[in-house]
VEXTORKOL-419273 format. One record per residue (C-alpha): x negated, y, z; residue number from 1. Coordinates in pm, whole numbers, plus 32768, in hexadecimal, padded with zeros to 4 digits. Layout:
BEGIN
{x X, y Y, z Z, num NUM}
...
! end
This chain:
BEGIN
{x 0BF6, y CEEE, z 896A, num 1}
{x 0CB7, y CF67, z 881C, num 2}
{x 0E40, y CF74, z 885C, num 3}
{x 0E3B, y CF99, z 86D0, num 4}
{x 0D42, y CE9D, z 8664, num 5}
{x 0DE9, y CD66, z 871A, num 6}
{x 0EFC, y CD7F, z 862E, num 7}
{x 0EE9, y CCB6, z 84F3, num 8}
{x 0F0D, y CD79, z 83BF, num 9}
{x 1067, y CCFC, z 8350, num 10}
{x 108F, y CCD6, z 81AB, num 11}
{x 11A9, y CD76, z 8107, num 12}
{x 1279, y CCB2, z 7FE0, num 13}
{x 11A7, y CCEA, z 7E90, num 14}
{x 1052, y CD01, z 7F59, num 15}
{x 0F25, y CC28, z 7F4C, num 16}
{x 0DC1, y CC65, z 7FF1, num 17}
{x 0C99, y CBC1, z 7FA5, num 18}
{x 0B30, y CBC5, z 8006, num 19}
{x 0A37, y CBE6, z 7EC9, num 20}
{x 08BF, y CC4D, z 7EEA, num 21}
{x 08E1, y CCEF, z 803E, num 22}
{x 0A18, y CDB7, z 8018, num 23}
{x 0B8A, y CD88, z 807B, num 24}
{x 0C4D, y CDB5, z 7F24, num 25}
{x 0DD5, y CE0E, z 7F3E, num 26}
{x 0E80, y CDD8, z 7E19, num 27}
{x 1005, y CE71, z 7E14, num 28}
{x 1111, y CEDB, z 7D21, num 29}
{x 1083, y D02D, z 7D1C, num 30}
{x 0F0D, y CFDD, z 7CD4, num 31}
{x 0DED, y CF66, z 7D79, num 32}
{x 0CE1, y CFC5, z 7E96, num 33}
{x 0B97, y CF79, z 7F0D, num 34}
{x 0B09, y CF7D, z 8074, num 35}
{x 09C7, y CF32, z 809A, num 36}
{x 0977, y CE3E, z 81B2, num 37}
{x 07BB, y CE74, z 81B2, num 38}
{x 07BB, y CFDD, z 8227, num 39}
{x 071C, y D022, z 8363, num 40}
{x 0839, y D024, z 83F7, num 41}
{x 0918, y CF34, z 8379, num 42}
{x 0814, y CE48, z 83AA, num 43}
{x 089A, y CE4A, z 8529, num 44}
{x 09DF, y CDB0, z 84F4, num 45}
{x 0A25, y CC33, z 8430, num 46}
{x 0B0C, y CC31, z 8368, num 47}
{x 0C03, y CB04, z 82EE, num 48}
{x 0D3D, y CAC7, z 8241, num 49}
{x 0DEF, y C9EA, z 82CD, num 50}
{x 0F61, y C9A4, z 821F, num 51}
{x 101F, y CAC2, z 8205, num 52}
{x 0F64, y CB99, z 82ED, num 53}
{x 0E12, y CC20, z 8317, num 54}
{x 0D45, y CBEB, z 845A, num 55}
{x 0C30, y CCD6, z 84A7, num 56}
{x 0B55, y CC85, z 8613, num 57}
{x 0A38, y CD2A, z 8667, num 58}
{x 08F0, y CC54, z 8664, num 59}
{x 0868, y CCEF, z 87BD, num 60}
{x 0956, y CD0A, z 88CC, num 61}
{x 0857, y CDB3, z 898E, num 62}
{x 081A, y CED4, z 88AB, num 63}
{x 08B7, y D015, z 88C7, num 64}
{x 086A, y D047, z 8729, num 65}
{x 0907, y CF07, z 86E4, num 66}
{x 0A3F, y CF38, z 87A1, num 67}
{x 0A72, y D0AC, z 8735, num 68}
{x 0A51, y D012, z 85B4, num 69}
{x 0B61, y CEFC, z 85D9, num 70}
{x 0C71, y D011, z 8615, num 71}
{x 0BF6, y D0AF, z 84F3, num 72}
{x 0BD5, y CFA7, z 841F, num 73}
{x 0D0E, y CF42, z 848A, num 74}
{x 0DB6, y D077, z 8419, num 75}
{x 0CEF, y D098, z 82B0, num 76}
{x 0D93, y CF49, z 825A, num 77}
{x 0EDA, y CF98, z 82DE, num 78}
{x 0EC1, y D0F2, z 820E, num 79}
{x 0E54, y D03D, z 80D2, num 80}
{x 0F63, y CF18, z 80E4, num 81}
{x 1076, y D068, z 8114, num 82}
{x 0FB5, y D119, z 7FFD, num 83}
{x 0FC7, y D00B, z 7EED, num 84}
{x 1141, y CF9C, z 7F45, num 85}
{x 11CE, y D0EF, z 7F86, num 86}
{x 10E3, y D206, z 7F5D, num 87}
{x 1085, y D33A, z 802C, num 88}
{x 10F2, y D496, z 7FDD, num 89}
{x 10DB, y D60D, z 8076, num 90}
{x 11C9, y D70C, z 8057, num 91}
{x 112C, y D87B, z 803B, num 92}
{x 11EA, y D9BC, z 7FCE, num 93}
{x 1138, y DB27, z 7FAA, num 94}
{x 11C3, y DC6F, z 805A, num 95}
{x 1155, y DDCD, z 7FEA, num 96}
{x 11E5, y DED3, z 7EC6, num 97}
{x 117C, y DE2F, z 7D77, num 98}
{x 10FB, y DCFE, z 7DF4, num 99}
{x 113B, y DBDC, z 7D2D, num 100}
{x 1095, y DA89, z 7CAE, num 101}
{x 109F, y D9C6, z 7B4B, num 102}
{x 0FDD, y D893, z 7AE1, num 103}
{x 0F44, y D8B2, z 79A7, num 104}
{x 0ED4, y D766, z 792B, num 105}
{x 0DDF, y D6F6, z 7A45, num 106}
{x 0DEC, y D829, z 7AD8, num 107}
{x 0E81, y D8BD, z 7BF1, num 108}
{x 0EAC, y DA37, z 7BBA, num 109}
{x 0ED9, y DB17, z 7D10, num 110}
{x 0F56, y DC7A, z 7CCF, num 111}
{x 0F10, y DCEE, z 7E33, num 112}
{x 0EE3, y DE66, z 7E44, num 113}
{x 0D66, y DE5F, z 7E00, num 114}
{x 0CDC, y DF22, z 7C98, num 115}
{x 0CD7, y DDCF, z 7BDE, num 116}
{x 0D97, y DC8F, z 7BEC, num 117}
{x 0CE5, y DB57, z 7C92, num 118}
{x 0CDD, y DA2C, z 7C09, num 119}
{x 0CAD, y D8CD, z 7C94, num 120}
{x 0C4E, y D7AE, z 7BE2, num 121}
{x 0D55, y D6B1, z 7C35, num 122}
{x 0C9A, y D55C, z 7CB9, num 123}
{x 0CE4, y D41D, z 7C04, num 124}
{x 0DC7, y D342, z 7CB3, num 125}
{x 0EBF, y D460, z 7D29, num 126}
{x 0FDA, y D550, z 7C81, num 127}
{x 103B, y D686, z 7CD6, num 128}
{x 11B8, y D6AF, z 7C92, num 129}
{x 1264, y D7F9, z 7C82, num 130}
{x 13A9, y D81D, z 7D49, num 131}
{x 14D4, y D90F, z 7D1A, num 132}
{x 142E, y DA37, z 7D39, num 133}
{x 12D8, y DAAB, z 7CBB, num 134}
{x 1244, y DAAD, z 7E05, num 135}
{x 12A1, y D966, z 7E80, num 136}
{x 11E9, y D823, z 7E08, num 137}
{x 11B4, y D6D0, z 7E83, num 138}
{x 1035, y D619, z 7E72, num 139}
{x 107D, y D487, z 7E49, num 140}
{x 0F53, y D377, z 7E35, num 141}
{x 0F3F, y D208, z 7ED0, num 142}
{x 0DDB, y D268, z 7FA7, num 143}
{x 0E86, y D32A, z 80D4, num 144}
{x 0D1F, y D3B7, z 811B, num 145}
{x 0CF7, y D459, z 7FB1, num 146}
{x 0E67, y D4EB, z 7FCB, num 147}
{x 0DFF, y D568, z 8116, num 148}
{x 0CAB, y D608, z 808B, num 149}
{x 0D4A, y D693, z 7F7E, num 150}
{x 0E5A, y D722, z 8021, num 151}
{x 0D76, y D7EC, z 813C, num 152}
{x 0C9D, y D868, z 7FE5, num 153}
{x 0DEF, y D8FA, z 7F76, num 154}
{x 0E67, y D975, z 80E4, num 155}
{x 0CDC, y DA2C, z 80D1, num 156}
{x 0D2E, y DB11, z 7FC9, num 157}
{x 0DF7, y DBF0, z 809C, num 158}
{x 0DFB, y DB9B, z 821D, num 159}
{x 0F74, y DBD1, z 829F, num 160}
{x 0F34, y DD4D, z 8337, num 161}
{x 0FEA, y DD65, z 8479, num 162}
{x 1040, y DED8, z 8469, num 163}
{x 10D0, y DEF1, z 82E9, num 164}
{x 1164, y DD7B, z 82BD, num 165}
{x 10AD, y DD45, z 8199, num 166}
{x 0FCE, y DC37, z 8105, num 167}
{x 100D, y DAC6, z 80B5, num 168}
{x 109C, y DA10, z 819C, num 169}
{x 10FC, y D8AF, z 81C5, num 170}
{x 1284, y D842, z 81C0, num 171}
{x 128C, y D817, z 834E, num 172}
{x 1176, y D8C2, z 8397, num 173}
{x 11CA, y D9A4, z 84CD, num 174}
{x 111A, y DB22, z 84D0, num 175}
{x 1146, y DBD7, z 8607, num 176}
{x 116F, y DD4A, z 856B, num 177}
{x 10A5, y DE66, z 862F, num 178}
{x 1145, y DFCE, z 8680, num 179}
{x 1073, y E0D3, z 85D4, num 180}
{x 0FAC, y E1C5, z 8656, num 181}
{x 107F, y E318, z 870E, num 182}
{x 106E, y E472, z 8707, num 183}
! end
C-alpha cells in the first residue's frame, strides 16, 4: 500500500488542473505543464479532480505495478502543482584554479580546466542565473525533473575529485575528501 499515494494532491492559491485528451494539465502563475495520463504506466492509476484537490487511486489493488505507480503518480502531480506555483531550482558552484561559468545567450559556458570550454545548450523551460561570483550559478525551471536532469549534465562535466577538492559541486552537496597517497 502507498503511504504517498493515499494523500490527495492538495491545490495551491492560483492553481487549476484539468484533464484534456488523456493528460493532467496544471496551469499556475509561473506557466503550464503536461502529464500524460495513457503511458504504460500511468495507465495504472485513475485520476480525478475533485475540488481543490487531486485524487489519484490505483485501478488494481492487487497489483504490485499499480500500487508502486500511485506513489509515483502521486508525487509527479505534487511536483508539478510546486513547479508551476513556486518553481524548482539547484544551487551548483565550481572549485578548481580558473574555473569559472558564464551564460552566453542559451548557453551555458563551463571553463573547467579541460583544453576547450564546454558548452551546454540550456533546455527551454529553465535559466541558469549567475551568482556573486563566477563560479557560482543557480539553474531555475517549473519541471523539477528537467532542473534535476540538467543539473546532473552540469555536475558530469567534472565529477567532484575526492583527493584535490575540485569539480562542480552542488551548494550542499557533501564530499568526503581522501588523504593522498605517502611516501
Amino acid at each position: 500500500m502507498s503511504r504517498a499515494g493515499k494523500y490527495p494532491v492538495q491545490l495551491k492559491d492560483g492553481v487549476s488542473v484539468a484533464i484534456v485528451d488523456n493528460a493532467l494539465v496544471v496551469k499556475g502563475p509561473k506557466g503550464e505543464l503536461k502529464i500524460a495520463l495513457d503511458s504504460k504506466h500511468a495507465g495504472l492509476v485513475d485520476v480525478k479532480v475533485e475540488g481543490n484537490e487531486v485524487v489519484i487511486t490505483p485501478k488494481d489493488a492487487e497489483d504490485k505495478a499499480s500500487r508502486a505507480m500511485w506513489g509515483t503518480m502521486n508525487r509527479n502531480i505534487k511536483a508539478a502543482v510546486n513547479g508551476v506555483s513556486t518553481g524548482f531550482a539547484k544551487e551548483m558552484y565550481m572549485n578548481g584554479v580558473g574555473y569559472k561559468a558564464s551564460v552566453k545567450g542559451k548557453d551555458l559556458v563551463l571553463v573547467a580546466g579541460f583544453s576547450h570550454d564546454v558548452v551546454m545548450p540550456i533546455p527551454d523551460g529553465l535559466t541558469v542565473e549567475m551568482g556573486e561570483k563566477p563560479t557560482e550559478f543557480t539553474i531555475r525551471g517549473i519541471d523539477k525533473c528537467l532542473v534535476g536532469q540538467f543539473a546532473d549534465k552540469v555536475h558530469k562535466v567534472r565529477k567532484a575529485d575526492p583527493y584535490k577538492g575540485k569539480g562542480i559541486f552542488y551548494k550542499n552537496e557533501k564530499v568526503r575528501r581522501k588523504e593522498g597517497k605517502k611516501k
